[in-house]
N, CA, C and O atoms as CSV, one atom per row, in Angstrom:
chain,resi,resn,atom,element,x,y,z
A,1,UNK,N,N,87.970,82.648,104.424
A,1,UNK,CA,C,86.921,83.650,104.445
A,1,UNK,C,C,85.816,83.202,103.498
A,1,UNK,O,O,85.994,82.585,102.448
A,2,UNK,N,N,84.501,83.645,104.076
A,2,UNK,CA,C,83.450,83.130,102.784
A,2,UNK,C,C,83.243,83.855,102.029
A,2,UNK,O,O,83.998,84.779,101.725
A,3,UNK,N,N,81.802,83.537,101.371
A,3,UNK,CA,C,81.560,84.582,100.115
A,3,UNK,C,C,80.854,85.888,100.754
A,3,UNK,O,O,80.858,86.976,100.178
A,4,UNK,N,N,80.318,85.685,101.865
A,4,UNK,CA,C,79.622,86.785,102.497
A,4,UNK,C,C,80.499,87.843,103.089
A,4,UNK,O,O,80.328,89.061,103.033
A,5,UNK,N,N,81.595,87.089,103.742
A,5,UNK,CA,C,82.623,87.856,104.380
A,5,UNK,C,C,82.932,88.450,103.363
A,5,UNK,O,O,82.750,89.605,103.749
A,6,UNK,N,N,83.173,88.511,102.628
A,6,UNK,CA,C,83.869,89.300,101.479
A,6,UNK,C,C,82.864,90.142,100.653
A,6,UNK,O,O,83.117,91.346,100.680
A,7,UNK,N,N,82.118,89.892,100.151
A,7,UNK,CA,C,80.916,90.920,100.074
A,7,UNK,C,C,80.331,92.009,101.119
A,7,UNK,O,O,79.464,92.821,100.797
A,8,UNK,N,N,80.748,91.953,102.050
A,8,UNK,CA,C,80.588,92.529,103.568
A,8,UNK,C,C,82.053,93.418,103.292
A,8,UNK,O,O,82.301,94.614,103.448
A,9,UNK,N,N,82.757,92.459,102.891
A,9,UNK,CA,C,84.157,93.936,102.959
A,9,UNK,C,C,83.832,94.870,101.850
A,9,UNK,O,O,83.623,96.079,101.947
A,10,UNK,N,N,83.819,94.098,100.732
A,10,UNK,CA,C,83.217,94.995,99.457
A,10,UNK,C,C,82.463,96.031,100.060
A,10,UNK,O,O,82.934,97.049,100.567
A,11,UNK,N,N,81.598,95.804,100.000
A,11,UNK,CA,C,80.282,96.693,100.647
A,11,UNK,C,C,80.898,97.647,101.255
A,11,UNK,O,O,80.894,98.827,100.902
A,12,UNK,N,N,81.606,97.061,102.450
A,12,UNK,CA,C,81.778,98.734,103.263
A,12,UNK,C,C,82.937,99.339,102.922
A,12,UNK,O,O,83.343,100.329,103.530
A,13,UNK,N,N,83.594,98.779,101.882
A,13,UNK,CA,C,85.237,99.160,101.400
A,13,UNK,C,C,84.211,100.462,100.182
A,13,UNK,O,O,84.746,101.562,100.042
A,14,UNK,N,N,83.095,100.256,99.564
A,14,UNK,CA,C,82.213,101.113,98.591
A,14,UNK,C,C,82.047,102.255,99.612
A,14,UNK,O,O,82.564,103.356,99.425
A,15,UNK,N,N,81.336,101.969,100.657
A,15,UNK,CA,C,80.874,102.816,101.637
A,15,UNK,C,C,81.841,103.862,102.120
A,15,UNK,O,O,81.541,105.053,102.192
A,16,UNK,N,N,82.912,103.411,102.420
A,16,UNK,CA,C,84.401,104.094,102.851
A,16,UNK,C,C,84.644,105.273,101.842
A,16,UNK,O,O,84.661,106.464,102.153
A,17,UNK,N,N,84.902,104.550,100.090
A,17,UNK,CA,C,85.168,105.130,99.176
A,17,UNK,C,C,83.827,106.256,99.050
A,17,UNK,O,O,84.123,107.440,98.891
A,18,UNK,N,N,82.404,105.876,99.122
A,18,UNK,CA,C,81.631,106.956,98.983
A,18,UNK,C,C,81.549,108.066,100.037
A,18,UNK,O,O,80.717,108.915,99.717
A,19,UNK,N,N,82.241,108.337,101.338
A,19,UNK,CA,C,82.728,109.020,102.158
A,19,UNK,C,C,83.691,110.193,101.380
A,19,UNK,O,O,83.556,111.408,101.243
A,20,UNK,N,N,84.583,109.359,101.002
A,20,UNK,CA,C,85.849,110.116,100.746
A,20,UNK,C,C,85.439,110.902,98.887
A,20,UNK,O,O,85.966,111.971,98.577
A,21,UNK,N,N,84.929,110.507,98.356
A,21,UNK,CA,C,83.781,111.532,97.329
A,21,UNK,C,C,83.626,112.667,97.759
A,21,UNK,O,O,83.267,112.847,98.923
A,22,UNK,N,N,83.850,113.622,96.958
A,22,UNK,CA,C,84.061,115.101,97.404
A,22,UNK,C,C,84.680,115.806,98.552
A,22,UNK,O,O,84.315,116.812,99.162
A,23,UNK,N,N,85.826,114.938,98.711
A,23,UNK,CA,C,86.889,115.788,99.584
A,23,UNK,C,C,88.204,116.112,98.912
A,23,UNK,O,O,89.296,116.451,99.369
A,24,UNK,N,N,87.730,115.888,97.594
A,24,UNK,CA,C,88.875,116.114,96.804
A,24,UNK,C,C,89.664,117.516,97.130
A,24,UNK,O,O,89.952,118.145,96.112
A,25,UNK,N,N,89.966,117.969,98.063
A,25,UNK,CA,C,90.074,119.582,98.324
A,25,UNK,C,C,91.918,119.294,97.943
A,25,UNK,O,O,92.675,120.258,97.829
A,26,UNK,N,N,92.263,118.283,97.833
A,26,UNK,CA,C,93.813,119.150,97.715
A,26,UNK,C,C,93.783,119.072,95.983
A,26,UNK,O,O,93.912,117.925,95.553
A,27,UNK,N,N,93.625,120.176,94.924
A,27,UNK,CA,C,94.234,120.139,93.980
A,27,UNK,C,C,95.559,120.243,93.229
A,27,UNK,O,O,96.536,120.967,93.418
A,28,UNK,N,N,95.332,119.419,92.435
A,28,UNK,CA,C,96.854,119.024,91.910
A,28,UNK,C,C,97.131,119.651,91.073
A,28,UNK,O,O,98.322,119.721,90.770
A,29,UNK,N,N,96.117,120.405,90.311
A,29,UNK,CA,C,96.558,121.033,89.094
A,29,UNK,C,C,95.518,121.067,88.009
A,29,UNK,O,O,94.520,120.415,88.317
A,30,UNK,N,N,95.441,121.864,86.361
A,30,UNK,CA,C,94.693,121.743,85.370
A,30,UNK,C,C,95.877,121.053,84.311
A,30,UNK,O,O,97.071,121.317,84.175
A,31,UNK,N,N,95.137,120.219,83.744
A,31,UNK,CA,C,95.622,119.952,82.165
A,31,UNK,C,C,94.802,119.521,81.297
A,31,UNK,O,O,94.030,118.564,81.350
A,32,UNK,N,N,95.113,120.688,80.037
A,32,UNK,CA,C,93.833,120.365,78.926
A,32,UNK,C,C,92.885,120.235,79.145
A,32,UNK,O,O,92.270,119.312,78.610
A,33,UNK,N,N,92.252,121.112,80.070
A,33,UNK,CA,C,91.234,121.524,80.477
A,33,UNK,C,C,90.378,120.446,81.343
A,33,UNK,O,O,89.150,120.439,81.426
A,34,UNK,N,N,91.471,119.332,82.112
A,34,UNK,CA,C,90.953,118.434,83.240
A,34,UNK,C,C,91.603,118.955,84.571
A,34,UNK,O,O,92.815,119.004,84.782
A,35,UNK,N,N,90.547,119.358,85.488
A,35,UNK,CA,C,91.082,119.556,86.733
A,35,UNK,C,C,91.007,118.122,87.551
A,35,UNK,O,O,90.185,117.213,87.437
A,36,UNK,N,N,92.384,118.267,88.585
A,36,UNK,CA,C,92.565,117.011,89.241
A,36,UNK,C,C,93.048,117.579,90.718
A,36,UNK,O,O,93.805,118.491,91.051
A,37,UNK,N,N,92.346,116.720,91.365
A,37,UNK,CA,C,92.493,116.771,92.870
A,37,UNK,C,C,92.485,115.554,93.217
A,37,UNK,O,O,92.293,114.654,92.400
A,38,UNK,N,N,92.779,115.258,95.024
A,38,UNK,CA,C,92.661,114.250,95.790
A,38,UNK,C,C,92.442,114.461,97.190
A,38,UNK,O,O,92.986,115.458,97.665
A,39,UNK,N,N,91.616,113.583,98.116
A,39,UNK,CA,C,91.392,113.685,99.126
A,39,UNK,C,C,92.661,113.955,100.102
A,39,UNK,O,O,93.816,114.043,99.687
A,40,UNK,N,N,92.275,114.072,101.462
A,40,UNK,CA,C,93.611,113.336,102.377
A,40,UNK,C,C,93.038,112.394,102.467
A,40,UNK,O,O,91.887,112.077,102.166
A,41,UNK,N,N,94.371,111.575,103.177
A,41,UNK,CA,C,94.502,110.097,103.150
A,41,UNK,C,C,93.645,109.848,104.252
A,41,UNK,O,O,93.786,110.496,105.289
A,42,UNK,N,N,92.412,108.621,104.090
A,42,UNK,CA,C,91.930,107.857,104.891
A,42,UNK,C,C,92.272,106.595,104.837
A,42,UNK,O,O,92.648,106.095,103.777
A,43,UNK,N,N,92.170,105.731,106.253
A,43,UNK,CA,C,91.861,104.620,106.912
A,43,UNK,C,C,90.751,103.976,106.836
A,43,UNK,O,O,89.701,104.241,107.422
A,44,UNK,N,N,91.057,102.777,105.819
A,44,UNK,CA,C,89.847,101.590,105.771
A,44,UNK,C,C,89.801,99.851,106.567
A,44,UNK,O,O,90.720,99.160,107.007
A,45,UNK,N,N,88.675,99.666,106.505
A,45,UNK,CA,C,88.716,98.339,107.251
A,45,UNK,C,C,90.156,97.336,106.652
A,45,UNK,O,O,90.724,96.911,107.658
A,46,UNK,N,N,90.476,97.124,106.087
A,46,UNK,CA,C,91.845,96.620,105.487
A,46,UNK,C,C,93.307,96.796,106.300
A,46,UNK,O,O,94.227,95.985,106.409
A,47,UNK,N,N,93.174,98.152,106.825
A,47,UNK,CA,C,94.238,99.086,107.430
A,47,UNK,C,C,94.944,99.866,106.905
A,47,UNK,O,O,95.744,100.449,107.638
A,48,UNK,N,N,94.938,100.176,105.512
A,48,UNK,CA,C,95.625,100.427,104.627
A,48,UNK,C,C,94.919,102.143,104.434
A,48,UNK,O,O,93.723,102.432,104.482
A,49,UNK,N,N,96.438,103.370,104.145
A,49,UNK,CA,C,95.785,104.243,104.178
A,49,UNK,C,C,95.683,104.183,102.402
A,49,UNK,O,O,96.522,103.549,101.763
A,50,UNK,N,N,94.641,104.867,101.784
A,50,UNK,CA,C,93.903,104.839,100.289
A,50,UNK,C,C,93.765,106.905,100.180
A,50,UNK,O,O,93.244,107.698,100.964
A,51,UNK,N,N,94.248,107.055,99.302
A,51,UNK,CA,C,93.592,108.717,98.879
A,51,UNK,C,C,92.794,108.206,97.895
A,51,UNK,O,O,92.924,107.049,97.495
A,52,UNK,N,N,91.653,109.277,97.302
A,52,UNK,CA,C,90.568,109.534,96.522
A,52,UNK,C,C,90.861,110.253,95.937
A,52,UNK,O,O,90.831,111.389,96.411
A,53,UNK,N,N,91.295,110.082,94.651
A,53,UNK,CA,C,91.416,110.730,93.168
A,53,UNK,C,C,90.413,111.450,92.362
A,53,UNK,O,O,89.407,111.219,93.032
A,54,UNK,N,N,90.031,112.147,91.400
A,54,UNK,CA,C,89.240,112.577,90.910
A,54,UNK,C,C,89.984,113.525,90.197
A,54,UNK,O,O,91.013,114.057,90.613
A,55,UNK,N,N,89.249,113.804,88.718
A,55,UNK,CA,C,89.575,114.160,87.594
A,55,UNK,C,C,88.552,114.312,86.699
A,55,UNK,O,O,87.972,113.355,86.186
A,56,UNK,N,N,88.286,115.510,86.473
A,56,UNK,CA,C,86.821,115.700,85.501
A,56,UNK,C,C,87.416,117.486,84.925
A,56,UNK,O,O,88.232,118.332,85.290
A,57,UNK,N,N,86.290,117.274,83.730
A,57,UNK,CA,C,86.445,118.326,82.940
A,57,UNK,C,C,85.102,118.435,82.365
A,57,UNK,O,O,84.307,117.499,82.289
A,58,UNK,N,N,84.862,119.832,81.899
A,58,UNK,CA,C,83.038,120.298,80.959
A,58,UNK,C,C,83.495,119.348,80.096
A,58,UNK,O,O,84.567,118.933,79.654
A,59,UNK,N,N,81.773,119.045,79.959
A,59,UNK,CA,C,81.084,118.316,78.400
A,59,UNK,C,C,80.033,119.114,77.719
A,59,UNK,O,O,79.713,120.288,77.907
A,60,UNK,N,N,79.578,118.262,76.914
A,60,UNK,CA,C,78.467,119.134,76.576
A,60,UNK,C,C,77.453,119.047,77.420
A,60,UNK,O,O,76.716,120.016,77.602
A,61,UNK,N,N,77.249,117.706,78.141
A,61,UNK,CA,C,76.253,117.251,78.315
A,61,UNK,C,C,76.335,117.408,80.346
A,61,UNK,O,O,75.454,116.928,81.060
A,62,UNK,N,N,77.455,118.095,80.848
A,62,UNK,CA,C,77.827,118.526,82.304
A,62,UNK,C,C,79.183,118.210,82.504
A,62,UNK,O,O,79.947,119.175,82.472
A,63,UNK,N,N,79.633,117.191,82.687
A,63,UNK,CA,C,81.137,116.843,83.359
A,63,UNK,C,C,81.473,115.217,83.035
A,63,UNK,O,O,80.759,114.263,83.345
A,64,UNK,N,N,82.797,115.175,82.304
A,64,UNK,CA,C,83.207,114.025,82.751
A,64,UNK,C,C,84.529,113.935,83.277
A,64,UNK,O,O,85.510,114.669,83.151
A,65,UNK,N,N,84.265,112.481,84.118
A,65,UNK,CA,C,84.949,112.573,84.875
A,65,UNK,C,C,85.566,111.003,85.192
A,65,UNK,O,O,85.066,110.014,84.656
A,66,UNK,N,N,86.991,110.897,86.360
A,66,UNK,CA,C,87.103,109.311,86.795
A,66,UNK,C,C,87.991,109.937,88.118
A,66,UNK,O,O,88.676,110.914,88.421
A,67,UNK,N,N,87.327,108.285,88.840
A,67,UNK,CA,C,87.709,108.319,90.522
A,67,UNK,C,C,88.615,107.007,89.946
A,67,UNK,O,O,88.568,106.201,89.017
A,68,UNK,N,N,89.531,107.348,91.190
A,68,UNK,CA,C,90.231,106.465,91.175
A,68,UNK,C,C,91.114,106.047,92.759
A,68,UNK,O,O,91.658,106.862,93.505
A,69,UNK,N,N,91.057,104.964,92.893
A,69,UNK,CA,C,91.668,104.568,94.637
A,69,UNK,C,C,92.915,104.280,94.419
A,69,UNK,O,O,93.185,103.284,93.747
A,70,UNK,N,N,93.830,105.021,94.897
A,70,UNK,CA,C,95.465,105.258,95.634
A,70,UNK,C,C,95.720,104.578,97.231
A,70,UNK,O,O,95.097,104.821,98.264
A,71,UNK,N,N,96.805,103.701,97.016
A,71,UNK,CA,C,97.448,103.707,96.110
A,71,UNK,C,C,97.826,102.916,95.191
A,71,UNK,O,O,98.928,102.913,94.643
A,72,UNK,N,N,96.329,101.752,94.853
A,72,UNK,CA,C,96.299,100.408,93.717
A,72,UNK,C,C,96.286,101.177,92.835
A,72,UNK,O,O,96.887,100.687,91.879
A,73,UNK,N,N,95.723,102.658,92.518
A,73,UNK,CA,C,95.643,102.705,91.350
A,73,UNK,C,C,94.282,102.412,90.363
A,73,UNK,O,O,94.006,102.487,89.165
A,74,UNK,N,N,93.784,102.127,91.308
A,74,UNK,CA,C,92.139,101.272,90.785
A,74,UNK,C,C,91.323,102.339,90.171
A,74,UNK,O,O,90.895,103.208,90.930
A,75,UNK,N,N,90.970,102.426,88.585
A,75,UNK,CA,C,89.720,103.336,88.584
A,75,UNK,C,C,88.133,102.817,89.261
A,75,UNK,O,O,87.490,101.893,88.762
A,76,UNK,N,N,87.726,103.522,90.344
A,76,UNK,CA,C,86.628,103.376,90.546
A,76,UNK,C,C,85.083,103.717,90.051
A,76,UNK,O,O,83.978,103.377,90.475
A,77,UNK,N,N,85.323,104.166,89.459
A,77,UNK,CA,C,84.165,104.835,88.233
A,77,UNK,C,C,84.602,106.196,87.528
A,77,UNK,O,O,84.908,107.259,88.070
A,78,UNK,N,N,84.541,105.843,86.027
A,78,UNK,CA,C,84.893,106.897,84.955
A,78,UNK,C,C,83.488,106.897,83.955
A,78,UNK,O,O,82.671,105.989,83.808
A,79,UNK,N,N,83.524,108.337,83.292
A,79,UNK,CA,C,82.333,108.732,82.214
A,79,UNK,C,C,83.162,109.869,81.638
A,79,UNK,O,O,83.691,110.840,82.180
A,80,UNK,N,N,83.097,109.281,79.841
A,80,UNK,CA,C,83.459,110.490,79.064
A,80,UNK,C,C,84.624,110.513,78.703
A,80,UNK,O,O,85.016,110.863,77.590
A,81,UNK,N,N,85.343,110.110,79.688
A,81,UNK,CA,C,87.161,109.442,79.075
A,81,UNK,C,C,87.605,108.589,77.948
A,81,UNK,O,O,87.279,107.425,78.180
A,82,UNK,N,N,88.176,108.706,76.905
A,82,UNK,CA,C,88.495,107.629,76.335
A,82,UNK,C,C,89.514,107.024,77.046
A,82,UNK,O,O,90.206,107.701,77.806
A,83,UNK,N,N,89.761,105.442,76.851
A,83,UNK,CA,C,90.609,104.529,77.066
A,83,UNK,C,C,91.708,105.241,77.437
A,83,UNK,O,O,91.969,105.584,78.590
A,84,UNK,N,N,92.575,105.541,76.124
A,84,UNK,CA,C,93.928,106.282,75.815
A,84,UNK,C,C,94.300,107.556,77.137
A,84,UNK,O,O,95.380,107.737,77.700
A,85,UNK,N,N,92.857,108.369,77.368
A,85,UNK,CA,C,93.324,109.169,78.735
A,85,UNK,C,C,93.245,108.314,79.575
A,85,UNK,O,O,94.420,108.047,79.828
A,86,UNK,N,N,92.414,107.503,80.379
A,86,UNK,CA,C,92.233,106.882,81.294
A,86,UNK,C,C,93.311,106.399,81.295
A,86,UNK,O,O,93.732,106.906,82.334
A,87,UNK,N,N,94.630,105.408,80.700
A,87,UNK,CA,C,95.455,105.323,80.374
A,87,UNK,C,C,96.561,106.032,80.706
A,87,UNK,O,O,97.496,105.383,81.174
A,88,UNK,N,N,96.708,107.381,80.561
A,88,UNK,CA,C,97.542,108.770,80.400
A,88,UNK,C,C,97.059,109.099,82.465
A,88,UNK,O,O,97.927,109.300,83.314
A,89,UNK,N,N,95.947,109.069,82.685
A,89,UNK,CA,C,95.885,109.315,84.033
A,89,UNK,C,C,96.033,108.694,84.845
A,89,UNK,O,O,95.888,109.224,85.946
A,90,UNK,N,N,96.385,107.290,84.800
A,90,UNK,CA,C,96.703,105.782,85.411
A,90,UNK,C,C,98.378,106.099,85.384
A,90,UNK,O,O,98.996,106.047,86.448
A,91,UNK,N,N,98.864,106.328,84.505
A,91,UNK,CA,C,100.557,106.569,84.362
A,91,UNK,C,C,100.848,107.944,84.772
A,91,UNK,O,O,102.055,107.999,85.008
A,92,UNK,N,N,100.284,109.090,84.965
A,92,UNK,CA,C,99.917,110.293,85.702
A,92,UNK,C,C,100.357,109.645,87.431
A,92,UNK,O,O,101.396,109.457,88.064
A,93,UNK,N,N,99.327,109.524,87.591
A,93,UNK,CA,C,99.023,108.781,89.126
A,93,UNK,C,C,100.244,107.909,89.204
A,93,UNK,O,O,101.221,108.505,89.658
A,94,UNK,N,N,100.386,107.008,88.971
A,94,UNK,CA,C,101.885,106.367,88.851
A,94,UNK,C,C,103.163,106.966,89.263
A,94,UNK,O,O,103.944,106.871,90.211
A,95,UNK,N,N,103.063,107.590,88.219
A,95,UNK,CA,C,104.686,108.541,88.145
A,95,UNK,C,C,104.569,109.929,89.417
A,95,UNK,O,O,105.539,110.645,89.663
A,96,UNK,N,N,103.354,110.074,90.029
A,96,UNK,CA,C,103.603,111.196,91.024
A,96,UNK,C,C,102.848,110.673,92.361
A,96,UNK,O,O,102.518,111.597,93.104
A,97,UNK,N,N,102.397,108.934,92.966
A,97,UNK,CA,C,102.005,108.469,93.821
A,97,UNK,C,C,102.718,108.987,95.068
A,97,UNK,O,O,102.094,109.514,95.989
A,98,UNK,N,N,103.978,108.830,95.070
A,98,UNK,CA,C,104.836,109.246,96.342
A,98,UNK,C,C,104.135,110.601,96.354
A,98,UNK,O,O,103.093,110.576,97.009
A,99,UNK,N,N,104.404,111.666,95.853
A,99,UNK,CA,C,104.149,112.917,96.393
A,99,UNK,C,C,102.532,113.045,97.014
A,99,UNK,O,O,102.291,113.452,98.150
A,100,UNK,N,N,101.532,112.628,96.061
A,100,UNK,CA,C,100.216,112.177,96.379
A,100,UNK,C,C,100.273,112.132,97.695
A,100,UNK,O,O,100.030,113.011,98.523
A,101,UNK,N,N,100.794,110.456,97.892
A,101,UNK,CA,C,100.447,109.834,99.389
A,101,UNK,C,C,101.130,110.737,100.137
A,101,UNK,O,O,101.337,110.155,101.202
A,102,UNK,N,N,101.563,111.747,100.188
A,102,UNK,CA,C,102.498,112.143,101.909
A,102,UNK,C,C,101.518,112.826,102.508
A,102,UNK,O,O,101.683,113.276,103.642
């Protein structure tokens, strides 16, 4: 595969993921004042089905928050998290993936 081919998947593998952005409708729950939800599961060019994570809580300054792609596990963009949660929500996601994905 070249470098284009693969920038071409990138690209629309972003595109896919910016779809699935705000369908977070199944919530999972509050803790310490972070609410967390996830999409249902979609189908990407790959074949592979992926849920859409999301996790945000008030700031001062509006919301922070982190996406994250299931079921690598990948954060896809975070603001406002320290390390140590991002961390805590990576091993979160981990330890309850099976139930997630069904």
């Amino acid at each position: 595969m070249n470098f284009e081919s693969l920038e071409l998947k990138r690209d629309m593998f972003a595109i896919d993921i910016a779809n699935m952005q705000g369908l977070c409708k199944n919530f999972l729950g509050t803790y310490k004042n972070i609410d967390m939800g996830h999409s249902d599961k979609k189908i990407t060019l790959d074949g592979k089905e992926h849920v859409f994570f999301r996790a945000e809580r008030p700031s001062e300054i509006g919301y922070d928050f982190v996406e994250v792609i299931l079921p690598e596990n990948q954060i896809y963009m975070a603001f406002g998290f320290s390390d140590s949660e991002l961390l805590w929500i990576q091993d979160y996601l981990r330890t309850n993936l099976d139930k997630i994905m069904q």
